[in-house]
Every structure is written in C-alpha cells, then in structure tokens.
matplotlib code that plots the C-alpha trace (Angstrom):
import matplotlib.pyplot as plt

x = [76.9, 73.3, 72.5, 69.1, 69.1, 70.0, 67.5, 69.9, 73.2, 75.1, 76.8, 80.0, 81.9, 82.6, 81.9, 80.0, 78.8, 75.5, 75.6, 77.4, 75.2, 72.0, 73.7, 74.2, 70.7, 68.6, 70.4, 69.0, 65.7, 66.3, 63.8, 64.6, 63.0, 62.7, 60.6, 58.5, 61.0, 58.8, 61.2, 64.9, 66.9, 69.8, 71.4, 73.6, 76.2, 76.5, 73.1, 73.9, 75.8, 72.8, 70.6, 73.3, 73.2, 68.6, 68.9, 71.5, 70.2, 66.2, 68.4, 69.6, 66.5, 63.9, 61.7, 61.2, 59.6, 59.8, 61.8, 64.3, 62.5, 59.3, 61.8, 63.4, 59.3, 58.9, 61.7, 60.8, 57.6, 58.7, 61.9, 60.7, 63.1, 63.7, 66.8, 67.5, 68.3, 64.9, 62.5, 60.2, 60.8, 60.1, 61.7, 58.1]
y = [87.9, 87.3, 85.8, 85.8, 84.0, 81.0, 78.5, 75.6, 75.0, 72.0, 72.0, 70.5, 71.4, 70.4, 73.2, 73.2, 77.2, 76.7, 80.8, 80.4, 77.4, 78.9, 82.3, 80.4, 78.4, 81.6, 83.6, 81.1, 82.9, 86.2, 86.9, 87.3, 90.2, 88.2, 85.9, 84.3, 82.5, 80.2, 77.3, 77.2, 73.8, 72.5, 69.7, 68.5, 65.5, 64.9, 64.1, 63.5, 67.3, 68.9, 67.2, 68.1, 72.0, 72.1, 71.1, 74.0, 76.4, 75.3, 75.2, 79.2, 80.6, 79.1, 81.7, 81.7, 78.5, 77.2, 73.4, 72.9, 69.9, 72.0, 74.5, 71.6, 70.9, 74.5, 74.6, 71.6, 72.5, 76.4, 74.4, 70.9, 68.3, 65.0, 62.0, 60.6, 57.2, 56.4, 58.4, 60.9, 59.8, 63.2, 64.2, 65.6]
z = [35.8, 34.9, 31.2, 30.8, 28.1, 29.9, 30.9, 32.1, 34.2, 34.4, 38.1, 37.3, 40.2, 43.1, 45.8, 48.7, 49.6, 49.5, 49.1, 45.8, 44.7, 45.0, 43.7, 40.3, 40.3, 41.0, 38.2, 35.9, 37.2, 35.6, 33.4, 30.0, 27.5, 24.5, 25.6, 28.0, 30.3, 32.4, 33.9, 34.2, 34.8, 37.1, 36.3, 39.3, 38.7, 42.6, 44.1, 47.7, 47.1, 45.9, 48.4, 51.7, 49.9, 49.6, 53.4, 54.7, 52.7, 54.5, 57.4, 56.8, 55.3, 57.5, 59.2, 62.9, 64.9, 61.2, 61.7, 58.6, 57.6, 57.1, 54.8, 52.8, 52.2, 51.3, 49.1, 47.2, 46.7, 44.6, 43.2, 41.4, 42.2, 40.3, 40.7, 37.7, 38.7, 37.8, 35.0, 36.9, 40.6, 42.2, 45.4, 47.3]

ax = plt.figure().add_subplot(projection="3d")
ax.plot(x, y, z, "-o")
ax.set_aspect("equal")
plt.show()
C-alpha cells in the first residue's frame, strides 16, 4: 500500500528481508499530488540492523565488476544517512 501522503516511517520492527525493508522505505518515495514532496524520512530504532540491511541490499543491487563496498558508497550517497548518537554525524 503506497500513502503518498507520508513523508516518514518509524521502523519499529524487528525484521531482517532487506526486500521488505527497502519495499517500505522506497514507498515513502511516492510522489504525492498535493504537493511538492521533496525528502522522505526513516527512522530506524536498531542501527547495526539498518546498517547489516544498506550493506546486503549494495551487496544484491551492485552492478557488474562493481565491489559492494563501492554500492554501500553509492547508496549512501542518493539515501542521506545520519546516527543519532551524536547531532549531524553523517554516515559518508
């Protein structure tokens, strides 16, 4: 189900698909009619989750002769990352 009035999600399970994680975060991406929807925001609980989930999905989606550590970089440069332990320490 796409909502595209929704501009944040709060990842408050558990799961570990990286298929149905980044299912959820890109419908946040659907663009919405009303307005001019820019940005959209995830807001995952489990760090070390999130972080094992951006890797495998590089890890699927990178093209060929393309190392997953050059996806992850990829990746985190279309999808701005930030910890929270600390105000505005940035993944990249």
């Amino acid at each position: 189900v796409t909502v595209p009035e929704w501009d944040m999600i709060m990842m408050l399970d558990d799961g570990k698909s990286p298929e149905s994680y980044f299912q959820t975060v890109f419908r946040l991406q659907s663009p919405d009619k009303s307005r001019s929807k820019e940005e959209c925001y995830v807001v995952d609980f489990n760090p070390q989750r999130c972080l094992e989930l951006v890797y495998e999905f590089a890890d699927i989606t990178a093209k060929k002769g393309q190392s997953t550590q050059e996806a992850v970089r990829t990746f985190l440069e279309f999808a701005y990352t930030r910890m929270n332990d600390t105000p505005f320490t940035y993944l990249y």
